[in-house]
N, C-alpha and C positions, 0 to 999 in steps of 0.2 A: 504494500500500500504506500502512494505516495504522499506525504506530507512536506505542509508548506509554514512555514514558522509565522502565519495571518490569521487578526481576527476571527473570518469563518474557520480554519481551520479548526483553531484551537477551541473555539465554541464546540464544534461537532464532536471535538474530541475529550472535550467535558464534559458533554451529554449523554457522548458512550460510555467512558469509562468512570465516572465517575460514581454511578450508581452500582454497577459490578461492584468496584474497590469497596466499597461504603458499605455493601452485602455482607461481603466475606471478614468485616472486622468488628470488633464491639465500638473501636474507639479508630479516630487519626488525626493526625496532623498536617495538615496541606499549605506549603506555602506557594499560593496562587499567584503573587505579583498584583500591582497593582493596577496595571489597564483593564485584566481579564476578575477583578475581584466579582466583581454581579453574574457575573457567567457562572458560577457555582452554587450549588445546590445550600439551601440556607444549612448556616453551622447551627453547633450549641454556643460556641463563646466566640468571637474575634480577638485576636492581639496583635502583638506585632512583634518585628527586630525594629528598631532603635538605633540608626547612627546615624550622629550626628554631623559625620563626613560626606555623608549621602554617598549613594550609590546608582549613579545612574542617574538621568536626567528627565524631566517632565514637560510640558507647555505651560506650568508654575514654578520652573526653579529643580534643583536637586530634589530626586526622591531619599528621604529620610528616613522615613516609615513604611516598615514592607508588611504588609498584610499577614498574617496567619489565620488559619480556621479549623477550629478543635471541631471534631465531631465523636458524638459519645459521651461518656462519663469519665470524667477526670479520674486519673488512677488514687495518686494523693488523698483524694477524699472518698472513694469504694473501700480504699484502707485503711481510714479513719486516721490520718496521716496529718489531715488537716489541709488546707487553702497554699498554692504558691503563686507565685504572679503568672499570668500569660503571657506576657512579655518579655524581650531580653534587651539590655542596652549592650551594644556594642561598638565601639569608638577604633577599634584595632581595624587594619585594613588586613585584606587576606592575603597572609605574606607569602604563601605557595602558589608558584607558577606553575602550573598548570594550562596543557594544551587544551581547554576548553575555551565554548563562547560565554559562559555565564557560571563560572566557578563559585559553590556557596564556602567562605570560611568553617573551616572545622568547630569554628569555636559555635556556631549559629549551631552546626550538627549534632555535637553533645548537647545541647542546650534539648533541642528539639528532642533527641531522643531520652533524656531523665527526665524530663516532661511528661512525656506521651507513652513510656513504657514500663515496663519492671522488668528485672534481673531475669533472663531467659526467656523472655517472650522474642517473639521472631517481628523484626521489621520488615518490611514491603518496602520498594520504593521502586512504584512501574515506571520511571523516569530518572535511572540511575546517572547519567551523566559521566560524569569522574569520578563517582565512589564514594564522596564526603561522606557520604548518610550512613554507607557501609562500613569504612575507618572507625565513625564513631559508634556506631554498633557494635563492634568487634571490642575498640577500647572498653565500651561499658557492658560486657557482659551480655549483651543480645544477639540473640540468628540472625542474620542477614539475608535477603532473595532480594535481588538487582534486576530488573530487566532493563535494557537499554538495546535501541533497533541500531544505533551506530556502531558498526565493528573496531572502528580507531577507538571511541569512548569506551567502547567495555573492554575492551585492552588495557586503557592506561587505568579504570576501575579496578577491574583485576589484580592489577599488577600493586596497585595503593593498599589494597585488601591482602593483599595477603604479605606482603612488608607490616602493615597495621600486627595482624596476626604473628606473622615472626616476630613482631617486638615484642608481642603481650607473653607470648612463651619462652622469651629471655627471662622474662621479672616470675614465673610462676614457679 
């Protein structure tokens, strides 16, 4: 199937998979970006990442504020764990170069997955990229399943995952 990185596209391809994904979990975490925010299926809570270096550009200036959308029940409070913020502030820029068009900082990834998971639960991420989401999975104790349709990305994915992995098995 061919895909094209526009509006329509990514609408259709919110509309397909987003209902599937949303099936098969109790809970997630979607960071949708901010043009295609409405295009998604109403959450349980919104928040955001936070930096104040922005990232990316708008038709108002630097985007600073990037959307996230909890769907589900917070794990923290199923656990009687108590309330944590849905939001993260992050001021660091994402020091790993990386051959991607849209690299997310690992720091946004653990954030995202202590968040949204517990210790051995398996993360999803139908939209693997470079791996961040996986790295940070790996470092915190979680399953990982990556998909990604680009064969150069799930390459250099791969290759981030399982370095992540050799490190964690250094320290264990």
């Amino acid at each position: 199937v061919s895909y094209d990185d526009n509006p329509k596209d990514i609408r259709d391809l919110i509309s397909q998979v987003m209902p599937i994904l949303l099936g098969m979990s109790s809970r997630a975490l979607v960071f949708c970006g901010p043009a295609m925010l409405w295009a998604y299926p109403e959450p349980n809570s919104v928040g955001s990442i936070f930096t104040m270096a922005g990232a990316g550009r708008t038709s108002w200036g630097f985007q600073c504020t990037h959307p996230v959308l909890f769907y589900g029940k917070d794990p923290f409070l199923q656990d009687g764990l108590g309330g944590r913020p849905n939001s993260y502030k992050c001021d660091q820029p994402n020091r790993e170069k990386i051959d991607h068009p849209c690299p997310k900082p690992l720091a946004w990834m653990n954030w995202a997955v202590w968040r949204a998971s517990r210790v051995n639960e398996t993360i999803l991420d139908p939209f693997m990229g470079s791996g961040t989401t996986g790295v940070a999975a790996v470092q915190m104790g979680r399953k990982f399943i990556g998909i990604e349709r680009e064969q150069k990305y799930f390459d250099i994915a791969c290759k981030r995952i399982e370095d992540a992995q050799r490190q964690k098995d250094l320290f264990i």
